[in-house]
C-alpha positions as CSV (number, residue, x, y, z in Angstrom):
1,X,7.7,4.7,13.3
2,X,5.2,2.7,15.0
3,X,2.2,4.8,15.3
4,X,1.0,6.9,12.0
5,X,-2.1,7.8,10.6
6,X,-4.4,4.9,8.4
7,X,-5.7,6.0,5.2
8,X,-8.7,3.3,3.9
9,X,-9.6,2.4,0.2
10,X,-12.7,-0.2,0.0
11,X,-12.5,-2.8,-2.7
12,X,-15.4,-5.4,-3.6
13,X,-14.2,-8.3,-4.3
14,X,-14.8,-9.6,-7.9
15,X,-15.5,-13.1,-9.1
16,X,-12.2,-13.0,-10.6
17,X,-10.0,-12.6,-7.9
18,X,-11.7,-15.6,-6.3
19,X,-11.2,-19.4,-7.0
20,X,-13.6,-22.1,-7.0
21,X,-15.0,-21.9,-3.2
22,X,-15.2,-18.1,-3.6
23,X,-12.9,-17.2,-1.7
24,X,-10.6,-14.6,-2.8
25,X,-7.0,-16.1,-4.1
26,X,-3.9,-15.1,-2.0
27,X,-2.6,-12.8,-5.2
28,X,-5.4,-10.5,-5.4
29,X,-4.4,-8.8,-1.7
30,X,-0.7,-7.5,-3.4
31,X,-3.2,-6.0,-5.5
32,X,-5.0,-4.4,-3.0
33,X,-1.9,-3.3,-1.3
34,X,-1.4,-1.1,-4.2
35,X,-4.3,0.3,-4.4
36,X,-4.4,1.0,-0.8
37,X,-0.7,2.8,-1.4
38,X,-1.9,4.6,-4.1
39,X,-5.2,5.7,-1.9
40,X,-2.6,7.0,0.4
41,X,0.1,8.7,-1.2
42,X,-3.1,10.6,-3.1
43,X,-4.7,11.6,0.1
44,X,-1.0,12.4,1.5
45,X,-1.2,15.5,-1.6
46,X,1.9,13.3,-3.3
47,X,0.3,10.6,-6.3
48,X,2.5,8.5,-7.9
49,X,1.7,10.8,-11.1
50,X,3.5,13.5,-9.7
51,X,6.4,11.4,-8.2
52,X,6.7,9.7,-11.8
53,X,6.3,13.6,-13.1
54,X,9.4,14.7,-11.1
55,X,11.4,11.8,-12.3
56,X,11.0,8.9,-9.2
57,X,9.1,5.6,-9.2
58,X,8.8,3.9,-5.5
59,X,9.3,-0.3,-6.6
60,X,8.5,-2.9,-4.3
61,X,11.6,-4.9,-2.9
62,X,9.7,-7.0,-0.2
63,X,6.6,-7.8,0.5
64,X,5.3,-10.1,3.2
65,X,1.3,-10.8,4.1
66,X,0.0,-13.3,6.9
67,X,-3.3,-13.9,6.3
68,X,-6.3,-14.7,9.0
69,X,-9.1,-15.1,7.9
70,X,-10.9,-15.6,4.1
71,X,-12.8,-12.5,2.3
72,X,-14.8,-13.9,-0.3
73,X,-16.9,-12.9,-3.3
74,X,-19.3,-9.9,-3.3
75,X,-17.7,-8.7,0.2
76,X,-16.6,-4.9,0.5
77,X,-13.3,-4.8,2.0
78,X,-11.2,-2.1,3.4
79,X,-7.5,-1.8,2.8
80,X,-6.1,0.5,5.2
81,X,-2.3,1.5,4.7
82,X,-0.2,3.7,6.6
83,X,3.6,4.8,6.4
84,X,5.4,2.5,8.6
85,X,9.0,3.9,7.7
86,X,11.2,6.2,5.7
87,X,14.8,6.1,5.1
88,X,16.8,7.9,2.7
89,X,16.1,5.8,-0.3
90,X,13.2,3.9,0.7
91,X,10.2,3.2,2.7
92,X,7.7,0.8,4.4
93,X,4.3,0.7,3.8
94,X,1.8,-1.4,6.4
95,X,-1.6,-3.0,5.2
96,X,-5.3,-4.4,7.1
97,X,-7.6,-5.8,5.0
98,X,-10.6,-5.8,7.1
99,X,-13.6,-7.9,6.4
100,X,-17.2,-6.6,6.4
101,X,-17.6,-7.6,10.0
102,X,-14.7,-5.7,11.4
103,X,-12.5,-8.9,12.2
104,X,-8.6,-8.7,9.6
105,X,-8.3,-10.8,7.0
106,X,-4.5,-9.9,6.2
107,X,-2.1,-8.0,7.7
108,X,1.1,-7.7,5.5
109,X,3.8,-5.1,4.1
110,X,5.6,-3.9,1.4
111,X,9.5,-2.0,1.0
112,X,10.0,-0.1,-1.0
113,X,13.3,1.6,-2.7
114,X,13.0,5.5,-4.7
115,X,14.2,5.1,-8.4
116,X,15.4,7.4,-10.5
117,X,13.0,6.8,-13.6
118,X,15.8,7.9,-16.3
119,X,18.4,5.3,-14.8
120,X,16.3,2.8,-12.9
121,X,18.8,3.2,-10.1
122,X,18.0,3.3,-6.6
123,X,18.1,7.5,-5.5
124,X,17.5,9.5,-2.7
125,X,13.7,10.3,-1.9
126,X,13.8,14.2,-2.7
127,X,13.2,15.7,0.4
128,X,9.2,17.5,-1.4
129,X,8.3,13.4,-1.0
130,X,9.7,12.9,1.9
131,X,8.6,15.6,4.1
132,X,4.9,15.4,2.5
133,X,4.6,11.9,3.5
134,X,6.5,12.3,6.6
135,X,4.1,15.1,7.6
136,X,1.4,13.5,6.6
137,X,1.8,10.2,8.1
138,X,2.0,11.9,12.1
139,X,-0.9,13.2,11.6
């Protein structure tokens, strides 16, 4: 799926997820990532609370970022995520972190596979997840 509907979580940035320069340190955007997929799954009406409730985590299994340009220390951020994909037992999640002047800072992605929490094995997505974020995600 190319097209899908952005959700945005804004984050100012801390000292401590900068370095010396204060300029935020490449870690700290896999944090935001997550907090812009939890943003969105919440919005979507499925939190990871009620996934883990019903007995299925979503873990990362890739995860690639490029960045472009540095944020840096005090600036307000906006991570916005969208549902790039879903397959049976897994799914793709796209990120922007966009800087207070509109331009990106990062552009990156995460896969993800459905486990079962009792087993830690991959699982199908029960179709509840699957169809909410499906839904969802078109808007």
């Amino acid at each position: 799926m190319e097209s899908g509907r952005w959700v945005e979580a804004e984050v100012k940035v801390r000292y401590a997820e900068t370095d010396a320069q204060g300029v935020v340190y490449h870690g700290s955007y896999v944090v935001w990532f997550e907090v812009g997929r939890t943003e969105y799954c919440e919005v979507a009406g499925y939190p990871y609370a009620r996934m883990e409730a019903e007995g299925v985590n979503i873990v990362v299994s890739d995860l690639a970022a490029r960045y472009r340009r540095p944020a840096r220390y005090g600036d307000t951020v906006r991570v916005a995520t969208r549902l790039a994909a879903i397959r049976s037992r897994g799914c793709t999640f796209a990120y922007r972190v966009i800087l207070p002047d509109g331009s990106l800072a990062v552009e990156g992605e995460t896969i993800h596979l459905f486990v079962d929490r009792a087993t830690g094995r991959p699982t199908a997505a029960p179709e509840p997840i699957r169809t909410a974020l499906t839904v969802f995600s078109r808007g």
